[in-house]
mmCIF file as Biopython writes it, N, C-alpha, C and O atoms, coordinates in Angstrom:
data_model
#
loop_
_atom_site.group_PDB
_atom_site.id
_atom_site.type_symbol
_atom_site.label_atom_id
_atom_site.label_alt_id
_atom_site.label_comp_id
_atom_site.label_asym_id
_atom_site.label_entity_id
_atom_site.label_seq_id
_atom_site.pdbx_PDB_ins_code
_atom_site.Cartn_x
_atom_site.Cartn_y
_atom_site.Cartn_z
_atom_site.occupancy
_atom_site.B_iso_or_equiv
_atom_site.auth_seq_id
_atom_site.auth_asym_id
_atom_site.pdbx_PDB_model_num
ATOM 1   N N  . UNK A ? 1  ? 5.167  2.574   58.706 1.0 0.0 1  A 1 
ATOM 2   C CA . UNK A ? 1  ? 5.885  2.245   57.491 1.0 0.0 1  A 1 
ATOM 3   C C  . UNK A ? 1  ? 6.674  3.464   57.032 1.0 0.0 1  A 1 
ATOM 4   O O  . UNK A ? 1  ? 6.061  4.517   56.856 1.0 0.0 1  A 1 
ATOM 5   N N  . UNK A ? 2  ? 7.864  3.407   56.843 1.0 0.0 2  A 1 
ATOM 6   C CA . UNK A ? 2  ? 8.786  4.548   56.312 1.0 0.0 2  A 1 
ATOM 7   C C  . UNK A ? 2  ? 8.419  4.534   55.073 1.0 0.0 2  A 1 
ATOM 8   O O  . UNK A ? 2  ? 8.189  3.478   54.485 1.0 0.0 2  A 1 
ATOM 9   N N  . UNK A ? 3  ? 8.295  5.938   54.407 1.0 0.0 3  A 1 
ATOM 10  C CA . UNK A ? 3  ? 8.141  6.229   52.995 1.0 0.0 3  A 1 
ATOM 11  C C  . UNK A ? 3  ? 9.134  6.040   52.007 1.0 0.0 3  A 1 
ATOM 12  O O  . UNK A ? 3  ? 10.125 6.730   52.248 1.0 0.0 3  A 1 
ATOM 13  N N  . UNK A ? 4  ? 9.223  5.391   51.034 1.0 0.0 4  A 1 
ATOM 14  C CA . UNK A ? 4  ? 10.119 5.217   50.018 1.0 0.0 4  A 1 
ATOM 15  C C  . UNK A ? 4  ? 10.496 6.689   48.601 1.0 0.0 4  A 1 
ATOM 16  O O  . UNK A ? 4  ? 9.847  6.724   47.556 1.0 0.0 4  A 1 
ATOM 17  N N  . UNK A ? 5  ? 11.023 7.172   48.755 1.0 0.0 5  A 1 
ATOM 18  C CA . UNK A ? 5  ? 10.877 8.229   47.621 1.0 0.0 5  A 1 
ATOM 19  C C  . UNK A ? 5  ? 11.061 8.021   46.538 1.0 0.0 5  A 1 
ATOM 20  O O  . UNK A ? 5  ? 10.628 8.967   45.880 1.0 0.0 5  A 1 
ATOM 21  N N  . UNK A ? 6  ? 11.548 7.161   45.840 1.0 0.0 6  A 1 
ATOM 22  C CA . UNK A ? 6  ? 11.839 6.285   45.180 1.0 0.0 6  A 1 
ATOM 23  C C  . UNK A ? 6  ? 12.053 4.712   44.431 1.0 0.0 6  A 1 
ATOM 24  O O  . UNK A ? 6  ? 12.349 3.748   45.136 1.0 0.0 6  A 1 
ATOM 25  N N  . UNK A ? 7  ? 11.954 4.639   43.634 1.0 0.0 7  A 1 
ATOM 26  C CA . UNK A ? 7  ? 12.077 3.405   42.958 1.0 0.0 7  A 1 
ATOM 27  C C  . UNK A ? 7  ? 13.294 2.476   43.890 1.0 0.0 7  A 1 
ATOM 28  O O  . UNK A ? 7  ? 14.312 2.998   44.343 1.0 0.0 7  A 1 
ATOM 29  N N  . UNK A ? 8  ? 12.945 1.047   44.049 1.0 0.0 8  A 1 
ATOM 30  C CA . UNK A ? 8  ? 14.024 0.550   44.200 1.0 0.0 8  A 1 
ATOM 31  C C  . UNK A ? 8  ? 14.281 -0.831  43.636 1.0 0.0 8  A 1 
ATOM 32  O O  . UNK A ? 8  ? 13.449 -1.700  43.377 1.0 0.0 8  A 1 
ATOM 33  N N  . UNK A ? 9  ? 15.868 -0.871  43.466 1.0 0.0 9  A 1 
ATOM 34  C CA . UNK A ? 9  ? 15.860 -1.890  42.860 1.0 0.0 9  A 1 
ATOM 35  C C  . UNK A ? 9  ? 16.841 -3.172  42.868 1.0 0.0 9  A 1 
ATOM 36  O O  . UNK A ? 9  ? 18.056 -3.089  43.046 1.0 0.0 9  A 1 
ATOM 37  N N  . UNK A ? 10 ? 16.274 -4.126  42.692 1.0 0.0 10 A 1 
ATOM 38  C CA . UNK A ? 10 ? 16.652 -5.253  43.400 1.0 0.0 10 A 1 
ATOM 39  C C  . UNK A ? 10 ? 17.312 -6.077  41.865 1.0 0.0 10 A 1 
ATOM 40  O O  . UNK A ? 10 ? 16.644 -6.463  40.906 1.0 0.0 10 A 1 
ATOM 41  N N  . UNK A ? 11 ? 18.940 -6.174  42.068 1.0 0.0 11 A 1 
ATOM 42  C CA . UNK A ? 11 ? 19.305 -6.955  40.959 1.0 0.0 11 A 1 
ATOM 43  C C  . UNK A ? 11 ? 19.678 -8.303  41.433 1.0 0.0 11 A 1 
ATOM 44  O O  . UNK A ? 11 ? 19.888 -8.615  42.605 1.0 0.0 11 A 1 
ATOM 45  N N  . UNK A ? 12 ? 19.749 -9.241  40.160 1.0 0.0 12 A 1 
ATOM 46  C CA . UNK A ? 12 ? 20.132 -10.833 39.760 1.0 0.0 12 A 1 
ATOM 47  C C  . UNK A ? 12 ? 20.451 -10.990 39.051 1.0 0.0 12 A 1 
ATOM 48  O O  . UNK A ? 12 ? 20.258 -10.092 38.231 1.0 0.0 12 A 1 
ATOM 49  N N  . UNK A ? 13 ? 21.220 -12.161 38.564 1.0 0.0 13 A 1 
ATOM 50  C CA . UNK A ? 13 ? 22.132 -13.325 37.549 1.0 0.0 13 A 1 
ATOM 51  C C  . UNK A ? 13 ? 20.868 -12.933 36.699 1.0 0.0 13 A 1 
ATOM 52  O O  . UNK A ? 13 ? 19.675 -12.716 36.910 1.0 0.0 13 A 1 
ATOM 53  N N  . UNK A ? 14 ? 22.072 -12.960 35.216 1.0 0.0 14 A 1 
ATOM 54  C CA . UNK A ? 14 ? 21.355 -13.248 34.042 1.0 0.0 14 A 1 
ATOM 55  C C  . UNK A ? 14 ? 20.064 -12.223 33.904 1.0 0.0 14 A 1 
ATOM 56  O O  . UNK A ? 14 ? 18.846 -12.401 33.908 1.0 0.0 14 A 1 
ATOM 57  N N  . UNK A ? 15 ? 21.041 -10.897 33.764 1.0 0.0 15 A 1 
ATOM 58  C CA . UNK A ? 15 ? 20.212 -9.246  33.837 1.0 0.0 15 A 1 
ATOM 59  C C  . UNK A ? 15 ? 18.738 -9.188  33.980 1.0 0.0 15 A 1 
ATOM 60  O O  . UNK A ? 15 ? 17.968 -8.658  33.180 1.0 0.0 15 A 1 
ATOM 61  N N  . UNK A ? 16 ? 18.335 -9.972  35.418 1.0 0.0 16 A 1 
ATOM 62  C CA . UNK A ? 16 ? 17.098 -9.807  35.619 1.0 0.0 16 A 1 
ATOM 63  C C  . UNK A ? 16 ? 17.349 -8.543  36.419 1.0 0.0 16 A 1 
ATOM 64  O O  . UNK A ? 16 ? 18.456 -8.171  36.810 1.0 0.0 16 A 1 
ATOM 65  N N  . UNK A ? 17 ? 15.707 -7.667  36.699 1.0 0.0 17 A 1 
ATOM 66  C CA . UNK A ? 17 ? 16.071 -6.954  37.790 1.0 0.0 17 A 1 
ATOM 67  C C  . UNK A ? 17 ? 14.574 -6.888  38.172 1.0 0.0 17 A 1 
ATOM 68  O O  . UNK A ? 17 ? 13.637 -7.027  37.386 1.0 0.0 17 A 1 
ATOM 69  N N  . UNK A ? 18 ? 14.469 -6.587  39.896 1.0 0.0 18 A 1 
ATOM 70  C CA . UNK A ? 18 ? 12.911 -6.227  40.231 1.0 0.0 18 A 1 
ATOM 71  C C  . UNK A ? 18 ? 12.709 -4.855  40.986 1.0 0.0 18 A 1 
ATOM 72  O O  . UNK A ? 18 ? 13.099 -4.445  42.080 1.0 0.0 18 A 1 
ATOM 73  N N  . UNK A ? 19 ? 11.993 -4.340  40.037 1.0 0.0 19 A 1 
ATOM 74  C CA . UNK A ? 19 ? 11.886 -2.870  40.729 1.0 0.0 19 A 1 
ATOM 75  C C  . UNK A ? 19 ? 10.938 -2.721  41.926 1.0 0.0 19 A 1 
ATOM 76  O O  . UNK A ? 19 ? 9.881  -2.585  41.310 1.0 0.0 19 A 1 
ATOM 77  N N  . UNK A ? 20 ? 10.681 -2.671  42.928 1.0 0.0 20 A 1 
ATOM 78  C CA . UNK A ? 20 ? 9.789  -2.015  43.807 1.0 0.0 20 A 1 
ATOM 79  C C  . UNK A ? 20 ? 9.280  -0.399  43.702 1.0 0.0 20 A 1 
ATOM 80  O O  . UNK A ? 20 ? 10.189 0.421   43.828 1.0 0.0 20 A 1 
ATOM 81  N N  . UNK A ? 21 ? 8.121  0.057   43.517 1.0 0.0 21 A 1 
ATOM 82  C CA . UNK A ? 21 ? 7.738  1.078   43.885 1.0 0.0 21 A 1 
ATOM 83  C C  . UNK A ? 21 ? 7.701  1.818   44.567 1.0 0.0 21 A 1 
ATOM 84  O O  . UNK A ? 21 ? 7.344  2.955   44.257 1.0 0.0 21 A 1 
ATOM 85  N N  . UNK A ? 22 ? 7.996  1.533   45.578 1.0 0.0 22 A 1 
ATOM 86  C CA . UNK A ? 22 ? 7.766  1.783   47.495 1.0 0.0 22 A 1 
ATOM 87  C C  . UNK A ? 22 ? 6.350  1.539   47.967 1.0 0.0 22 A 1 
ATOM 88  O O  . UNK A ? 22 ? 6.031  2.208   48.950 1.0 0.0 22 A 1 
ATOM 89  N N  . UNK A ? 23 ? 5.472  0.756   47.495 1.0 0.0 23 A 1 
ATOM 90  C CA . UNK A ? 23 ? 4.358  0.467   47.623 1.0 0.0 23 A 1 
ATOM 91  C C  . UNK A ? 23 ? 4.008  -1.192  47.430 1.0 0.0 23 A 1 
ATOM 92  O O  . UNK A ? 23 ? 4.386  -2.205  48.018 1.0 0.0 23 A 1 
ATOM 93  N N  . UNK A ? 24 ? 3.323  -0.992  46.584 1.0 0.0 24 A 1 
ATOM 94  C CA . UNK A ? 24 ? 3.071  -2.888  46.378 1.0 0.0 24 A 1 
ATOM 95  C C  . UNK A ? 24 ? 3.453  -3.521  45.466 1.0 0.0 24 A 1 
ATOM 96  O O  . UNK A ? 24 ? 3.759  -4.713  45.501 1.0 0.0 24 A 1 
ATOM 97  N N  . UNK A ? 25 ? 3.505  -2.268  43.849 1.0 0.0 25 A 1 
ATOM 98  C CA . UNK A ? 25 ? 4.091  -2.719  42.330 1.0 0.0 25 A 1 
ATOM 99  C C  . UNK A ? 25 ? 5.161  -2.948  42.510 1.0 0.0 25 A 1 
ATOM 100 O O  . UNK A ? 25 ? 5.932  -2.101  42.961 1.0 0.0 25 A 1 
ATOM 101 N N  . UNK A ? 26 ? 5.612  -4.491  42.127 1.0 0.0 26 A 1 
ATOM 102 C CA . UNK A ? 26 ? 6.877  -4.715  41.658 1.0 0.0 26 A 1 
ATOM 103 C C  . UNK A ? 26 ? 6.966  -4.971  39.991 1.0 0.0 26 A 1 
ATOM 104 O O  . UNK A ? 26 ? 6.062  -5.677  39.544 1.0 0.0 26 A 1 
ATOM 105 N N  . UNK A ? 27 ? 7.903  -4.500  39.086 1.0 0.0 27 A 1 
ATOM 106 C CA . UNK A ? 27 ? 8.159  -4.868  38.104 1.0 0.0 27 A 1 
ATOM 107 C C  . UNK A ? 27 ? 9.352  -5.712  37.450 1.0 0.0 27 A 1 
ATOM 108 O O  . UNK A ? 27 ? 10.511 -5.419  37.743 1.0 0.0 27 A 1 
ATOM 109 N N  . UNK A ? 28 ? 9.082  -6.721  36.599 1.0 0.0 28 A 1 
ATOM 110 C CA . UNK A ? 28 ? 10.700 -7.576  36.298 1.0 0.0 28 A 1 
ATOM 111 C C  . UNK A ? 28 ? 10.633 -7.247  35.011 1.0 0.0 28 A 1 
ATOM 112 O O  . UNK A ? 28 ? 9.670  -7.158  34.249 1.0 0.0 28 A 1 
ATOM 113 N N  . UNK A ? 29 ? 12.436 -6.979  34.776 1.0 0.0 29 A 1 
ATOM 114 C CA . UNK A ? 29 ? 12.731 -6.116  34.301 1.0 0.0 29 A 1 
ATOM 115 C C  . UNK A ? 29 ? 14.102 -7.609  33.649 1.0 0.0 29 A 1 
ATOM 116 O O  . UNK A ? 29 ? 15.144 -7.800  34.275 1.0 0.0 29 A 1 
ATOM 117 N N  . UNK A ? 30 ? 13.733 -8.426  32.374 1.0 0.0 30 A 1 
ATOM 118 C CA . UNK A ? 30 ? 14.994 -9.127  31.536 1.0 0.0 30 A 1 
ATOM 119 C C  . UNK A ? 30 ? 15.812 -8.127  30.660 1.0 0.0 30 A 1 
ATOM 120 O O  . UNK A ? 30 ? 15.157 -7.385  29.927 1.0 0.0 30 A 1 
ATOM 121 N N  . UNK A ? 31 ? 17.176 -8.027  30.657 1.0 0.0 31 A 1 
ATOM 122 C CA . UNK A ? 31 ? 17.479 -7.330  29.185 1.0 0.0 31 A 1 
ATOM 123 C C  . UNK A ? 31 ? 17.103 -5.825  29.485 1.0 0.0 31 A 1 
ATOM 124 O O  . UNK A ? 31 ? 17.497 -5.195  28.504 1.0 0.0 31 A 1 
ATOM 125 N N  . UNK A ? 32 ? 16.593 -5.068  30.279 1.0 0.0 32 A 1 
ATOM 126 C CA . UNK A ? 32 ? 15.669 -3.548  30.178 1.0 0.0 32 A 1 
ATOM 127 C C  . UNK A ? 32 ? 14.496 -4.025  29.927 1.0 0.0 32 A 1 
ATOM 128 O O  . UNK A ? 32 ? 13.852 -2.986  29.779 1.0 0.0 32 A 1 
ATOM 129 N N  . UNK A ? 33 ? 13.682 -4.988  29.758 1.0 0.0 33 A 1 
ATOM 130 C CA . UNK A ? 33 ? 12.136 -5.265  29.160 1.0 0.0 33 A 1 
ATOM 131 C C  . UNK A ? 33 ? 11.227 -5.496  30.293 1.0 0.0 33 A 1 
ATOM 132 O O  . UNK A ? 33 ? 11.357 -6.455  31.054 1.0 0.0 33 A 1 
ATOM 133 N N  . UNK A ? 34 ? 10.391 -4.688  30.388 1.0 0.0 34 A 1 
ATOM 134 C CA . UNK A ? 34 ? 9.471  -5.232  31.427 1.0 0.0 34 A 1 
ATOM 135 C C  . UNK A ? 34 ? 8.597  -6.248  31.047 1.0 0.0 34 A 1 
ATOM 136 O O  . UNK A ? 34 ? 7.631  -6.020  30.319 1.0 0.0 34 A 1 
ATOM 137 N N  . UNK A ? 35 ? 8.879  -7.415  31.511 1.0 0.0 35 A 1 
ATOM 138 C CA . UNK A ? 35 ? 8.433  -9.055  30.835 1.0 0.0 35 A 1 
ATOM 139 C C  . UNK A ? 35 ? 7.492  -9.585  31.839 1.0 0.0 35 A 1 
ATOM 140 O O  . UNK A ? 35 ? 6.991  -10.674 31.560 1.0 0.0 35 A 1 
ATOM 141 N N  . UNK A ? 36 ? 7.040  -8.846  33.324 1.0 0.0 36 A 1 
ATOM 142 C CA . UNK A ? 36 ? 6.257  -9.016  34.376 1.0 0.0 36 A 1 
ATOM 143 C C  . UNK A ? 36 ? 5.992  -8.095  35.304 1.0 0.0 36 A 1 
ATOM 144 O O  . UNK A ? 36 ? 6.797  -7.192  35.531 1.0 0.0 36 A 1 
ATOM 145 N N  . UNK A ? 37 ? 4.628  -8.226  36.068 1.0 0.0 37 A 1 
ATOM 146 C CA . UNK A ? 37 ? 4.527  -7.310  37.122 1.0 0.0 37 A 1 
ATOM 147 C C  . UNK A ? 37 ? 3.703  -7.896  38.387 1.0 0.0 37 A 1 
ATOM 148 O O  . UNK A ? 37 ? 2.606  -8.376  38.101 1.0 0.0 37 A 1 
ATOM 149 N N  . UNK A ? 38 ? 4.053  -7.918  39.621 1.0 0.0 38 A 1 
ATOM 150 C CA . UNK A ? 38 ? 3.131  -8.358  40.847 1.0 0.0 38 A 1 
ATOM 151 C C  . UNK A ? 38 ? 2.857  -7.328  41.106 1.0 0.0 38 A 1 
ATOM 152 O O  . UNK A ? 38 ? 3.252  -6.325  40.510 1.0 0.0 38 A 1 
ATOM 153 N N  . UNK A ? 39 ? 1.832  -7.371  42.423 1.0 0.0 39 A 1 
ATOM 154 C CA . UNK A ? 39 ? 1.804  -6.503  43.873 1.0 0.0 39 A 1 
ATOM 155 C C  . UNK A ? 39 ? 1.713  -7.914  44.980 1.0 0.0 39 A 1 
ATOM 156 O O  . UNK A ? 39 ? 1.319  -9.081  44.991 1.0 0.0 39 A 1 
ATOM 157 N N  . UNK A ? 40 ? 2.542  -6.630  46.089 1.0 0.0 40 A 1 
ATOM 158 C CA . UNK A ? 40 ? 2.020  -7.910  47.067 1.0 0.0 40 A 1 
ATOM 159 C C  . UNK A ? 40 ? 2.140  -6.473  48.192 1.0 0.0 40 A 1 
ATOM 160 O O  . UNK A ? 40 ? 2.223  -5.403  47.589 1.0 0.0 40 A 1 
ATOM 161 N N  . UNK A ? 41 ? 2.147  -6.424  49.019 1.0 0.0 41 A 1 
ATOM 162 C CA . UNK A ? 41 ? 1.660  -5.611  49.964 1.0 0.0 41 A 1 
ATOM 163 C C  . UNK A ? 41 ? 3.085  -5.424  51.524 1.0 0.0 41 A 1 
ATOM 164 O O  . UNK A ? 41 ? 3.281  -6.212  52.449 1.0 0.0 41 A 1 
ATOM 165 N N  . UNK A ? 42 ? 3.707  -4.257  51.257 1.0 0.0 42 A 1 
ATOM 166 C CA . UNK A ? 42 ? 5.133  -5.025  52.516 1.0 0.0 42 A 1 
ATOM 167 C C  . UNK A ? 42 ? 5.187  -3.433  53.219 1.0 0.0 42 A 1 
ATOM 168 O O  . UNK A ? 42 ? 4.907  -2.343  52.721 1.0 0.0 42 A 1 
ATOM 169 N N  . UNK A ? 43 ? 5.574  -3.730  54.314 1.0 0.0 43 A 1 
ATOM 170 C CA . UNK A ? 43 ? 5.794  -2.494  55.098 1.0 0.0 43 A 1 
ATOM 171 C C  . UNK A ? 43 ? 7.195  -1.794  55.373 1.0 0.0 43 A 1 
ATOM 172 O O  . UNK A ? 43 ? 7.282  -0.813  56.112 1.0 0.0 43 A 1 
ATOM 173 N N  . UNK A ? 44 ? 8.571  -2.513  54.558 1.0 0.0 44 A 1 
ATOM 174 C CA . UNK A ? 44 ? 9.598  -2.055  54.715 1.0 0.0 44 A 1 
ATOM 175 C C  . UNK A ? 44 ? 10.269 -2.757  53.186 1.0 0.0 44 A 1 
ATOM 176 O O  . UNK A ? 44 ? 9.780  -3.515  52.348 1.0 0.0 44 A 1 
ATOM 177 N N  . UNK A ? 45 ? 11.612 -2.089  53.316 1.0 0.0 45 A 1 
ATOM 178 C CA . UNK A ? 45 ? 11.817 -2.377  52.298 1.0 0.0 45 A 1 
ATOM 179 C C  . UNK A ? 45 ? 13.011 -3.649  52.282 1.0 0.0 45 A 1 
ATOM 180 O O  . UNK A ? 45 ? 13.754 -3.856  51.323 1.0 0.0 45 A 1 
ATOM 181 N N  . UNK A ? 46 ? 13.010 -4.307  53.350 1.0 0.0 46 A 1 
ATOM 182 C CA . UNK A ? 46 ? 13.930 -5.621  53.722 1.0 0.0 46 A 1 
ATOM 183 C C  . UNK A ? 46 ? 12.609 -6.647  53.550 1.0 0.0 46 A 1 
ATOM 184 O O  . UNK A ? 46 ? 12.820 -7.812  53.212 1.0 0.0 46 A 1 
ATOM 185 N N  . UNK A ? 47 ? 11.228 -6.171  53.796 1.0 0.0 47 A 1 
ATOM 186 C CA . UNK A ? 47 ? 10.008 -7.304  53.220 1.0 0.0 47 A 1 
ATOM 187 C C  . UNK A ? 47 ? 10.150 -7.363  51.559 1.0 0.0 47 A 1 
ATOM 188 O O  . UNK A ? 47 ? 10.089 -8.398  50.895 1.0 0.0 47 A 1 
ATOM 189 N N  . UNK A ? 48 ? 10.334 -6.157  51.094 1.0 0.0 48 A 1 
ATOM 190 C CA . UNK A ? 48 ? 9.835  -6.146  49.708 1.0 0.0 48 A 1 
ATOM 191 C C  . UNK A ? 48 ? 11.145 -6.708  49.337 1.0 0.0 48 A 1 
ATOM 192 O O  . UNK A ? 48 ? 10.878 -7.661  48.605 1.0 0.0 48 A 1 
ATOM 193 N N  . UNK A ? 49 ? 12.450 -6.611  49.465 1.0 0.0 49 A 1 
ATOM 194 C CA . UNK A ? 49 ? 13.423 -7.392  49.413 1.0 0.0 49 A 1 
ATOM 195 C C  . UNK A ? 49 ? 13.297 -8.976  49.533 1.0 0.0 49 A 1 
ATOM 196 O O  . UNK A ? 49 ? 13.967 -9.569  48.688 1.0 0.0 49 A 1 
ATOM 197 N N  . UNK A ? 50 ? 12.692 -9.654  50.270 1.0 0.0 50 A 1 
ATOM 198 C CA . UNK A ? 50 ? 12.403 -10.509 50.314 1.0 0.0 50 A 1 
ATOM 199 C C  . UNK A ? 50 ? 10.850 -11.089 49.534 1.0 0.0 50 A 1 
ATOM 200 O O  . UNK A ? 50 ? 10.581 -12.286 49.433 1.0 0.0 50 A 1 
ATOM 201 N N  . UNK A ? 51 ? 10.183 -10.261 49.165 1.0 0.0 51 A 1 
ATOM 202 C CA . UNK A ? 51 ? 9.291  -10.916 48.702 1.0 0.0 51 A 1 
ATOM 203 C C  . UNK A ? 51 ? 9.784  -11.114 47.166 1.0 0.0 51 A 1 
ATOM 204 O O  . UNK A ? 51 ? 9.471  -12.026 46.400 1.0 0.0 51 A 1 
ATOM 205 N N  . UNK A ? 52 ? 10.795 -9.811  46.887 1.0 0.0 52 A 1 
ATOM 206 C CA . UNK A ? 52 ? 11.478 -10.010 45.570 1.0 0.0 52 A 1 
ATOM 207 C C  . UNK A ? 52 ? 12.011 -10.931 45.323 1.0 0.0 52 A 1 
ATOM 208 O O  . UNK A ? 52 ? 11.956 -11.356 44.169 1.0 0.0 52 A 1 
ATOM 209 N N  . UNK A ? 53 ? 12.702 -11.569 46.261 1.0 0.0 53 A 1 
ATOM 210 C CA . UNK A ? 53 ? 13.482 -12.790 46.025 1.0 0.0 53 A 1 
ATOM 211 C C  . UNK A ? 53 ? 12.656 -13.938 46.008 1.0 0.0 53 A 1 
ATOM 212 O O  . UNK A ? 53 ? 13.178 -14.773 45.269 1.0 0.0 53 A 1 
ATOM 213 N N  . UNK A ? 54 ? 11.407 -14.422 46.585 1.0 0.0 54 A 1 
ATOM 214 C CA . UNK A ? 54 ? 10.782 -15.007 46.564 1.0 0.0 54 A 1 
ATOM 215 C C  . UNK A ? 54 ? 10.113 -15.850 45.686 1.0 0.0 54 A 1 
ATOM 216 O O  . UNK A ? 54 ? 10.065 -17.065 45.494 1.0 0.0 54 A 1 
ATOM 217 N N  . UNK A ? 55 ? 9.357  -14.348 44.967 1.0 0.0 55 A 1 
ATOM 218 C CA . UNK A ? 55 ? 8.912  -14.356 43.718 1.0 0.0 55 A 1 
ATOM 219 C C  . UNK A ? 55 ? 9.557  -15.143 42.653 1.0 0.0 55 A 1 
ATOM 220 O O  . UNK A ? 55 ? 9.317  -16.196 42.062 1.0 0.0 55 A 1 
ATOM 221 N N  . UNK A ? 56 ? 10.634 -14.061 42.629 1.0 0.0 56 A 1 
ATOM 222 C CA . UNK A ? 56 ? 11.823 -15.255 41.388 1.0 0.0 56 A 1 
ATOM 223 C C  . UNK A ? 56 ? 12.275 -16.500 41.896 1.0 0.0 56 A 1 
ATOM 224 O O  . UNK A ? 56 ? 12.416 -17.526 41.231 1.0 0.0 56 A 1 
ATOM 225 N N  . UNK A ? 57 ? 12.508 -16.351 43.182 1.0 0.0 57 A 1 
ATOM 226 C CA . UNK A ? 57 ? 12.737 -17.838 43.462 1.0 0.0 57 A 1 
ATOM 227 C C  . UNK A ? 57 ? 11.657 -18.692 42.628 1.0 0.0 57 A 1 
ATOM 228 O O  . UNK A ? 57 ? 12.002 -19.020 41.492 1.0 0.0 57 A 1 
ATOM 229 N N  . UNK A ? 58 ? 10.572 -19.026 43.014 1.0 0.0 58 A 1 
ATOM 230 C CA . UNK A ? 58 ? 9.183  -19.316 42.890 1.0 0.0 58 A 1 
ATOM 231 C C  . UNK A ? 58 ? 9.172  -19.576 41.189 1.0 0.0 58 A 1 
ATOM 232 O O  . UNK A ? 58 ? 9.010  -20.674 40.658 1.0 0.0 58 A 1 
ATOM 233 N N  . UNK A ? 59 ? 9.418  -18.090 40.383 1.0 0.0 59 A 1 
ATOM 234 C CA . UNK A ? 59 ? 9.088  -18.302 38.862 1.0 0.0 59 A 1 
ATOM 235 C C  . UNK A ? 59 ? 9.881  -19.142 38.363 1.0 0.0 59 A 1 
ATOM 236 O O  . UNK A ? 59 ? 9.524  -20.068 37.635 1.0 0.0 59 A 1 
ATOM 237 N N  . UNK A ? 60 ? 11.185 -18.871 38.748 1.0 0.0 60 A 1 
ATOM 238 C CA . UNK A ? 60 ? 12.226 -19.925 38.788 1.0 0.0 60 A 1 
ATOM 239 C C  . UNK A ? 60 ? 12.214 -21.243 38.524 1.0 0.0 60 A 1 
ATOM 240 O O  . UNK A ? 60 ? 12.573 -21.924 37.564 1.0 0.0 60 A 1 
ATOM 241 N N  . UNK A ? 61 ? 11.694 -21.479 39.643 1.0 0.0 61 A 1 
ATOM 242 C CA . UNK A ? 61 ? 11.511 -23.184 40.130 1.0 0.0 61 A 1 
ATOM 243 C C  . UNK A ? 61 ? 10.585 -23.881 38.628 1.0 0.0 61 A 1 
ATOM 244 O O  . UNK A ? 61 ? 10.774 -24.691 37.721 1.0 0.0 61 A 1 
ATOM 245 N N  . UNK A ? 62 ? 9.142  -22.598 39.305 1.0 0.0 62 A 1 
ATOM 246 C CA . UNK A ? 62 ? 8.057  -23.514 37.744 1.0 0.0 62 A 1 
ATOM 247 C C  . UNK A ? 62 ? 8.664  -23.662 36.726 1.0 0.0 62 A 1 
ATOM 248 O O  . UNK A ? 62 ? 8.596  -24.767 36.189 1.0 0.0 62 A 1 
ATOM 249 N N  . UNK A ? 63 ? 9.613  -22.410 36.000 1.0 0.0 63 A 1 
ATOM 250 C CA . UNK A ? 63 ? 10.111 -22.418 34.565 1.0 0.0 63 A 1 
ATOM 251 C C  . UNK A ? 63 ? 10.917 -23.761 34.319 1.0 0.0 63 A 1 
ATOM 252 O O  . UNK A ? 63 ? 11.017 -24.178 33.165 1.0 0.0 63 A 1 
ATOM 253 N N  . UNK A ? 64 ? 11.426 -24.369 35.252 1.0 0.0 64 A 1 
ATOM 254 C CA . UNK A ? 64 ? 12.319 -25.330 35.655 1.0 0.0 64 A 1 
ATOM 255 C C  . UNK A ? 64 ? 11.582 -26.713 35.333 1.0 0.0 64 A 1 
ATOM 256 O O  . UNK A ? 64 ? 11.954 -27.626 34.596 1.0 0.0 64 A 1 
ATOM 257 N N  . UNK A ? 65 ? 10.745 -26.625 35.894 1.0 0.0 65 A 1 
ATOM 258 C CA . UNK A ? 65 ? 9.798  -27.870 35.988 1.0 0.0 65 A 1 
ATOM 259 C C  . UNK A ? 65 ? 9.011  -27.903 34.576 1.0 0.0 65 A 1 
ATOM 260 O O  . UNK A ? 65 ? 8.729  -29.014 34.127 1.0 0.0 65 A 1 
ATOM 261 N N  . UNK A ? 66 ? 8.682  -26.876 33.930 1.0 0.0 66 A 1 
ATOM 262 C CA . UNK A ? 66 ? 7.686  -26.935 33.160 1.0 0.0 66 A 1 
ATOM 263 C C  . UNK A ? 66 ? 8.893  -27.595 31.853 1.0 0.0 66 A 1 
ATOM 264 O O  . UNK A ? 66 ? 8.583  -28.612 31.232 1.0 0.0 66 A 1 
ATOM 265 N N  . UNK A ? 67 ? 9.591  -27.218 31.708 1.0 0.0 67 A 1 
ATOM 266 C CA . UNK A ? 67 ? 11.018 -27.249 30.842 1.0 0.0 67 A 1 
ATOM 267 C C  . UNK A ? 67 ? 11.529 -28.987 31.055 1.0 0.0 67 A 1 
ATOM 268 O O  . UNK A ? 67 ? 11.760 -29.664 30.053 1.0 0.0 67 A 1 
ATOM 269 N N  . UNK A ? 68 ? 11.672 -29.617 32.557 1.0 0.0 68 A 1 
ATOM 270 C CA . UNK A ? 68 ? 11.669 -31.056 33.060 1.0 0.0 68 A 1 
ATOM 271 C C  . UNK A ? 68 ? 10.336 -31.812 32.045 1.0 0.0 68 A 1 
ATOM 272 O O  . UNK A ? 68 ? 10.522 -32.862 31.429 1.0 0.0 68 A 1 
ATOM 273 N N  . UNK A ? 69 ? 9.461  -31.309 32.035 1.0 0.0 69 A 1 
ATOM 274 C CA . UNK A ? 69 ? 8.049  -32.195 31.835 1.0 0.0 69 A 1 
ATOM 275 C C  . UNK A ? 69 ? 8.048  -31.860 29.929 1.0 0.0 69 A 1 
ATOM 276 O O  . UNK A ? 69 ? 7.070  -32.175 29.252 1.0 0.0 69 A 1 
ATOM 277 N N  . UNK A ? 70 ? 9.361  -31.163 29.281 1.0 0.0 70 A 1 
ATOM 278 C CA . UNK A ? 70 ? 9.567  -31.996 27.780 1.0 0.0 70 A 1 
ATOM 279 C C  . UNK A ? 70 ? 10.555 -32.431 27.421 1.0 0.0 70 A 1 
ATOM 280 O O  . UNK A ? 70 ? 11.254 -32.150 26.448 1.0 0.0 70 A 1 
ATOM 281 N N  . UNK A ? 71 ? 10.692 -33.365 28.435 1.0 0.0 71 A 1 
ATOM 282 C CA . UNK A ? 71 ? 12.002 -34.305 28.469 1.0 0.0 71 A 1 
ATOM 283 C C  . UNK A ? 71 ? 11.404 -35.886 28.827 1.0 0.0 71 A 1 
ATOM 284 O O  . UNK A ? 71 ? 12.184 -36.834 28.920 1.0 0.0 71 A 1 
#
């Protein structure tokens, strides 16, 4: 696994952003606010790229549905 020296960070629509650690902490980041945090465990930083996207994909979807079901 190559070492990360730094923070990295992964932006999206509608000033979300997800920081990676270079480790497992990811943080989401609305507005500047840290409003969430995972770990998940990646050995490069094109995994953690993708698990970033994932994730929001994922929170995404529920916020979506949960929002459908008061209608």
């Amino acid at each position: 696994m190559d070492k990360i020296e730094s923070d990295v960070t992964y932006k999206y629509e509608n000033n979300i952003e997800i920081v990676w650690n270079g480790l497992a902490t990811f943080n989401v980041f609305v507005d500047g606010n840290n409003v969430n945090c995972f770990t998940h465990t990646v050995e490069n930083e094109s995994q953690a790229r993708w698990v970033a996207d994932e994730w929001l994909a994922m929170e995404l979807e529920e916020e979506k549905l949960r929002y459908a079901d008061a209608y």
